[in-house]
C-alpha positions, -999 to 999 in steps of 0.1 A, spaced: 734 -799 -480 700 -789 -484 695 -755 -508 690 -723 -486 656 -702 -501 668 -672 -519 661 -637 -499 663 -620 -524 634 -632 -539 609 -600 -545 585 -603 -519 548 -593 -531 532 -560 -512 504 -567 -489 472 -553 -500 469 -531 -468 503 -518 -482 486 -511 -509 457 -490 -494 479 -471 -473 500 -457 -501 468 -448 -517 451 -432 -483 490 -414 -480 482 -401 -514 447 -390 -511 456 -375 -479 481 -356 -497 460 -344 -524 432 -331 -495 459 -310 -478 469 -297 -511 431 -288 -520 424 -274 -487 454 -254 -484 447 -244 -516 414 -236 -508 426 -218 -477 446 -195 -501 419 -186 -525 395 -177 -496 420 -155 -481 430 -139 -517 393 -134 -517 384 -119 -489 415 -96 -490 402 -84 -523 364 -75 -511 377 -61 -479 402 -34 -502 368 -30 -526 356 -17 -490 383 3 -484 391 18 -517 356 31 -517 353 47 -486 388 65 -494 374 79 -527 349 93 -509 374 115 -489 372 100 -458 402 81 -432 401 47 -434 440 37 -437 464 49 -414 480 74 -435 449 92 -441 443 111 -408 462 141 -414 454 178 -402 470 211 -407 487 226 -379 468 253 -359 492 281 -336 487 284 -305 468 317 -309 441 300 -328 442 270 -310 412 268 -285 429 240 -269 457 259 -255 435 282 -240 416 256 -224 448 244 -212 458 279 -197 423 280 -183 427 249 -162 459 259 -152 451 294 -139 421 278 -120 421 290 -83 424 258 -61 411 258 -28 439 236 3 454 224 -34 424 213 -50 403 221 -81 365 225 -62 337 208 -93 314 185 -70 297 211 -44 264 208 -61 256 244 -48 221 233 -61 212 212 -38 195 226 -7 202 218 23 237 206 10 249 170 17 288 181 20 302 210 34 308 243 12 350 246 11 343 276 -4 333 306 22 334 335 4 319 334 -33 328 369 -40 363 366 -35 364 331 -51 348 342 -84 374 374 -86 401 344 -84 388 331 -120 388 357 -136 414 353 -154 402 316 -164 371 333 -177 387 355 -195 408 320 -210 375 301 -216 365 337 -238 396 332 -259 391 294 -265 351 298 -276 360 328 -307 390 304 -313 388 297 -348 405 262 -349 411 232 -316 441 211 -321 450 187 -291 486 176 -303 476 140 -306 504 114 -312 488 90 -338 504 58 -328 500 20 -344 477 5 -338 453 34 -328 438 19 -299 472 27 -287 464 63 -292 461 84 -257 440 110 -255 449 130 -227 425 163 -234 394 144 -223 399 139 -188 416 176 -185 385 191 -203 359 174 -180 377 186 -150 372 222 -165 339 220 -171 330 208 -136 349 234 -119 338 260 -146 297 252 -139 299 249 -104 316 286 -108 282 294 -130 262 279 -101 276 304 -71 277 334 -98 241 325 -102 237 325 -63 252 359 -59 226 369 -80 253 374 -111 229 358 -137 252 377 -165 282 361 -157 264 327 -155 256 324 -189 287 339 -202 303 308 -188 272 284 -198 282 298 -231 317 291 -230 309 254 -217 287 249 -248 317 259 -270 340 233 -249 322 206 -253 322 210 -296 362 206 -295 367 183 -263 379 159 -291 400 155 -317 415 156 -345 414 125 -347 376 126 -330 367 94 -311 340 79 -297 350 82 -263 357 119 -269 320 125 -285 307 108 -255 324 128 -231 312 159 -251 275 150 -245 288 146 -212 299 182 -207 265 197 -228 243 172 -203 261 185 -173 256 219 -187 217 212 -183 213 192 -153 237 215 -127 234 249 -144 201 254 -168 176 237 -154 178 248 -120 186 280 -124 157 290 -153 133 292 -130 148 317 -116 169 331 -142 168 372 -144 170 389 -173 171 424 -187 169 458 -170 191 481 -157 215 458 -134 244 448 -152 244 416 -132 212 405 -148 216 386 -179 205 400 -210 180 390 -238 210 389 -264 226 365 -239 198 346 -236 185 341 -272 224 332 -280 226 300 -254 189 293 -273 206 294 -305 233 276 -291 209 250 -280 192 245 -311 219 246 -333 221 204 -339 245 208 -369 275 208 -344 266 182 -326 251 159 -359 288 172 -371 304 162 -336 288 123 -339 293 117 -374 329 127 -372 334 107 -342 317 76 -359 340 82 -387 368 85 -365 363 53 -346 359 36 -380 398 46 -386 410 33 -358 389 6 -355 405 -4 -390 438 2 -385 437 -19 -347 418 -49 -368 448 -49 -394 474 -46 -366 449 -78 -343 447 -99 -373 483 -104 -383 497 -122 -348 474 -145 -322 485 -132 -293 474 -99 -305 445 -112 -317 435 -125 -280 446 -93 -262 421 -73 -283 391 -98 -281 393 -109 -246 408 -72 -232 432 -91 -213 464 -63 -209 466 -22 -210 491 -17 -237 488 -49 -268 511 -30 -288 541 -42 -261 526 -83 -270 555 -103 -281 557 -122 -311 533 -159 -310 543 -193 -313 546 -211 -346 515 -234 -336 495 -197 -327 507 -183 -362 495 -213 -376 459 -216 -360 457 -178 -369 471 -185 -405 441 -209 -410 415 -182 -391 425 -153 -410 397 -149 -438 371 -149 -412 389 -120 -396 396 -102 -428 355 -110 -435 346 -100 -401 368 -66 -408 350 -60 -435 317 -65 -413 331 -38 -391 338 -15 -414 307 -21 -435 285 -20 -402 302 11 -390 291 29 -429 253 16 -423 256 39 -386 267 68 -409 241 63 -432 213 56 -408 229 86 -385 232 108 -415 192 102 -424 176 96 -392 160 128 -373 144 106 -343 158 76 -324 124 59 -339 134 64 -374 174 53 -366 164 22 -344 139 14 -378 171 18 -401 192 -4 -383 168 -34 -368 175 -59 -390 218 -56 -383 228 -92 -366 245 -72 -343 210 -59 -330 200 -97 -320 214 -116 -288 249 -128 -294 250 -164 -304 280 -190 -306 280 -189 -345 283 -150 -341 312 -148 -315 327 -173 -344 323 -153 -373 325 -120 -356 349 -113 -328 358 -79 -336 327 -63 -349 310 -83 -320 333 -60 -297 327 -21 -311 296 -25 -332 267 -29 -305 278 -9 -283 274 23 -306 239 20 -306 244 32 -268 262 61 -280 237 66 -310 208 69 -285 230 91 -262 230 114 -292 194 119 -297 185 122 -258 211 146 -262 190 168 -289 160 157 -269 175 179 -239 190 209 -256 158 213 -273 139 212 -237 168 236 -220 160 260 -250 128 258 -252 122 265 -214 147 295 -218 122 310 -242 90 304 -213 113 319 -194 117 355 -217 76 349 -223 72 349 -187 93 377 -177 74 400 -209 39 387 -201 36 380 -163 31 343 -172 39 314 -189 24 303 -222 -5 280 -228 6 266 -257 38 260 -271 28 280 -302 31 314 -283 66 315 -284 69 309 -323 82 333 -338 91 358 -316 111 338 -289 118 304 -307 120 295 -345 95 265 -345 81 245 -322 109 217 -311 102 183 -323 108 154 -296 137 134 -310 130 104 -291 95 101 -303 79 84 -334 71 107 -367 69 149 -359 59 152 -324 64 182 -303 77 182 -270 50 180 -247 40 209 -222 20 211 -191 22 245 -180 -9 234 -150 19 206 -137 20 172 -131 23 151 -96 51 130 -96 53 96 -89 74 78 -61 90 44 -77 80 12 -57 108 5 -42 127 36 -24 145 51 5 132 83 9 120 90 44 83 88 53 87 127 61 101 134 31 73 112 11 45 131 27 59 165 20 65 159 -18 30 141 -21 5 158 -44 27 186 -54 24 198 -88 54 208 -113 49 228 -141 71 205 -170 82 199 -207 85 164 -215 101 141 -241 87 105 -245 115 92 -229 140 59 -244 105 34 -245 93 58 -269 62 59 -249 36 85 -246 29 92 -211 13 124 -206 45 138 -189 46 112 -160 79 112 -138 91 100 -104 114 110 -80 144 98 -67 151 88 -33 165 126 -19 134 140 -33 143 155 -64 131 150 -99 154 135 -127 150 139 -165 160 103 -177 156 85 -141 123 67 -151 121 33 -130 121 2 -155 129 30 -183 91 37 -182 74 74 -180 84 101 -199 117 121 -196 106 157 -178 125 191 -176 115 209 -146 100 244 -151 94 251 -114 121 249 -86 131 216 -76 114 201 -45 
C-alpha cells in the first residue's frame, strides 16, 4: 500500500498571512499612539484650563462652585423681604394686581379698572411705606438655593420684582394725574433702588437684564411723560420738591451702581456658566441637552450609553478647550466692560473675538458651549450702555426742567445748567470719543417710517409739528442731528428708529 503524506508536515505561512500579522500589529501600535495621544491632550488641556481657573480664584472672584458664598442678612436689613411684603400688601382690584393701564396714553386703548384714584392710592399706602423700608435697606438677600449644575438654579425674585415695579409706576402715573407730583417721585425713587437688588447674590445675567428693564420702564411710563409737566417747589405739599428732584438726578447719574450691577452679573454668569460646562462635559446626553436646549430640567438626564460615553471620551479636550474659551472670553467682557466708557470704545475692544464673526461649521466644532452664552452678551453689553445713554437724558431733562421753572424758559445750551443744576455736561455713551448729548431746544419734525399703519387723519395732524428733544446717536452710532419717527399710534419712541437708523430722542414736550 501506497505511503499516506504526513499532515503533520509544517505547512509554510502565506505571505498575505504574513502582512496581516504585521497590519494587526501596526494597527495595534496606532490605537496605542492615538489613545495615547488622546490622553496627553486631555492631561493638557485640563492643566491650561485649571491655570485659568486658579488665576481668576486668586484674584478673589467665583469661579468653582464652592466659591459663591454670602453672609446671611435678617430680615430687618433685608430689602428683599420688604419687597416681598410690598407685593403682598398690594391692593388688587376683582383679584388682580393692575401694572398695564398705561394712564399715559390719551385717549386710552383699554378701559380704566380703576375709578377712583384717590381711594386706590390710600389702598398702597402701606406698600409705599414697604418700598421706603426696602430702598434705606442696608443689605438684599433673595434666599437662593445654589443647586448643581447652576443653570439649574431658579430665581424666583425676578419675575415677582417686575410685577412690583409695574404696578408700583403705574401707581406713580395716577399720583402724577391727581396732580400728586411728590408722591410720584418718592416712588420713582424707590423703583430706582429696586432695580439695583432685583438680583442676586448670586447676580445673573438674566437678573441684570431685567434690572435695566425695571430703570428703562422707570423712564419710558413715568419720567419722560410726566417732565414736561412735572411741578416742583412752592407751598403745596403735593408738588415735588427740588431736594426730590436733584436726588432722582443723582440717582440717574450715578453709573457706579449700575457699572457695579453688570460687572457683577457678568462675573456671575461666568460662575455658572463654569460650573454647568463641568457638569455638560462629563456625560453626552448632558452634553446634548445643554447645546441643543432640548428639555427644562438636564440635571433629571439619565446616565448615557457606553458607545455616548465613548464618543464623549474621545471629544472631551475640545470641550475642556472650548471651556476654557468661555471662561477666557467671558474675562476679555470684564476687561473691555471694566475700560470702556462708550459702546464705540467696547465694540473697538472686542472686534476681533471669533465669536463677533458669523458662526461657521469649524466654530460650532470647536466651540459649542462658548458658541451658546458668549455672543449673546454683546446684546446685554449694549443694553447696558443705551441704558447710561437714557438715565443720562431722564436727568438731564430733569435739570431743564428746574431751569425752566427758575427762569421762565428752557436753556439754549446745554452749558446753562452746569454747575448749578447738573455736574457736567452728560456725555452720549453710544457715541464715538467725548460727545455730548445733543439738544434742540427749537425742536425737530419727526419723520413717519415708510411703511406704517397710522391713519391718514392721524398722519396729517402729526405732520410738521415740532418737539423740543435731547438726543443720543442711537445703536448705528450715527450722527443725525436728532432725527426720529413715529410709531404707528402717533407717538414718539426713544430707541424705535426704522432699520436702526436716526438718532435715539427723549421727548421734552408732551407726547403727540
Amino acid at each position: 500500500m501506497a505511503d499516506l503524506p504526513h499532515t503533520n508536515a509544517a505547512m509554510p505561512i502565506p505571505p498575505r498571512f504574513r502582512w496581516l500579522k504585521r497590519l494587526s500589529l501596526a494597527g495595534v501600535v496606532v490605537v496605542v499612539l492615538v489613545v495615547s495621544l488622546r490622553l496627553w491632550w486631555g492631561w493638557y488641556e485640563e492643566r491650561k484650563l485649571e491655570a485659568v481657573v486658579n488665576a481668576i480664584a486668586a484674584r478673589g472672584e467665583p469661579i468653582r462652585f464652592g466659591d459663591m458664598k454670602w453672609p446671611a442678612v435678617p430680615d430687618a436689613d433685608n430689602a428683599a423681604y420688604y419687597y416681598r411684603q410690598a407685593l403682598a400688601q398690594w391692593p388688587k382690584v376683582n383679584g388682580q394686581l393692575i401694572c398695564e393701564t398705561k394712564w399715559y396714553e390719551h385717549p386710552r386703548t383699554l378701559p380704566d379698572p380703576i375709578r377712583d384714584n384717590t381711594a386706590y392710592l390710600k389702598q398702597c399706602s402701606a406698600a409705599f411705606e414697604l418700598l421706603a423700608k426696602a430702598a434705606a435697606a442696608p443689605g438684599c438677600d433673595w434666599h437662593y438655593q445654589l443647586s448643581h449644575p447652576a443653570m439649574d438654579i431658579l430665581l424666583p425674585g425676578l419675575a415677582d420684582m417686575r410685577q412690583l415695579t409695574d404696578v408700583a409706576l403705574d401707581a406713580a402715573g395716577r399720583a402724577h394725574l391727581l396732580g400728586n407730583d411728590h408722591l410720584t417721585l418718592q416712588i420713582i425713587n424707590d423703583c430706582w433702588d429696586l432695580a439695583a437688588e432685583v438680583d442676586g447674590p448670586p447676580r445673573s445675567l438674566i437678573g441684570a437684564l431685567v434690572g435695566s428693564s425695571i430703570r428703562a420702564g422707570s423712564v419710558y411710563r413715568c419720567l419722560q411723560p410726566l417732565t414736561p409737566t412735572l411741578r416742583i417747589g412752592g407751598h403745596d405739599p403735593t408738588a415735588a420738591s427740588p431736594s426730590q428732584v436733584r436726588l432722582l438726578i443723582t440717582h440717574l447719574l450715578d453709573e457706579r451702581r449700575v457699572r457695579t450691577d453688570f460687572i457683577g452679573a457678568v462675573i456671575g454668569e461666568r460662575w455658572m456658566d463654569y460650573d454647568t460646562a463641568q457638569w455638560a462635559i462629563g456625560n453626552s446626553r448632558r452634553f446634548m441637552a445643554l447645546t441643543t436646549n432640548s428639555v427644562s430640567a438636564p440635571s433629571q438626564l439619565t446616565s448615557a450609553s457606553w458607545p455616548d460615553r465613548a464618543l464623549l471620551w474621545c471629544y472631551r479636550p475640545v470641550l475642556v478647550a472650548d471651556t476654557r474659551s468661555l471662561v477666557g472670553g467671558l474675562g476679555r467682557l470684564l476687561g473691555a466692560a471694566r475700560r470702556a466708557g462708550t459702546w464705540p470704545a467696547y465694540e473697538q475692544q472686542v472686534e476681533s473675538a471669533w465669536w463677533q464673526a458669523t458662526p461657521r461649521l469649524r466654530t460650532r466644532i470647536i466651540h459649542p458651549l462658548s458658541m451658546i452664552v458668549l455672543a449673546p452678551i454683546d446684546f446685554a453689553m449694549r443694553t447696558w450702555f443705551q441704558d447710561v445713554t437714557l438715565s443720562r437724558m431722564a436727568a438731564t431733562a430733569l435739570a431743564i426742567r428746574l431751569y425752566q421753572l427758575d427762569h421762565g424758559h428752557r436753556p439754549v445750551s446745554l452749558d446753562r445748567l452746569v454747575p448749578s443744576y447738573l455736574p457736567a455736561v452728560p456725555r452720549d455713551a453710544m457715541a464715538a470719543g467725548d460727545k455730548p448729548l445733543g439738544y434742540l431746544p427749537q425742536g425737530v419734525v419727526p419723520r413717519w417710517p415708510s411703511v406704517s399703519t397710522a391713519t391718514p387723519q392721524l398722519r396729517a395732524q402729526l405732520t410738521g409739528r415740532r418737539f423740543a428733544v435731547l438726543y443720543s446717536v442711537g445703536r448705528d452710532g450715527h450722527d443725525d442731528g436728532g432725527q426720529c419717527f413715529y410709531e404707528y399710534n402717533g407717538t414718539i419712541g426713544t430707541w424705535t428708529a426704522p432699520e436702526n437708523s436716526g438718532d435715539a430722542v427723549y421727548l421734552l414736550d408732551p407726547q403727540p
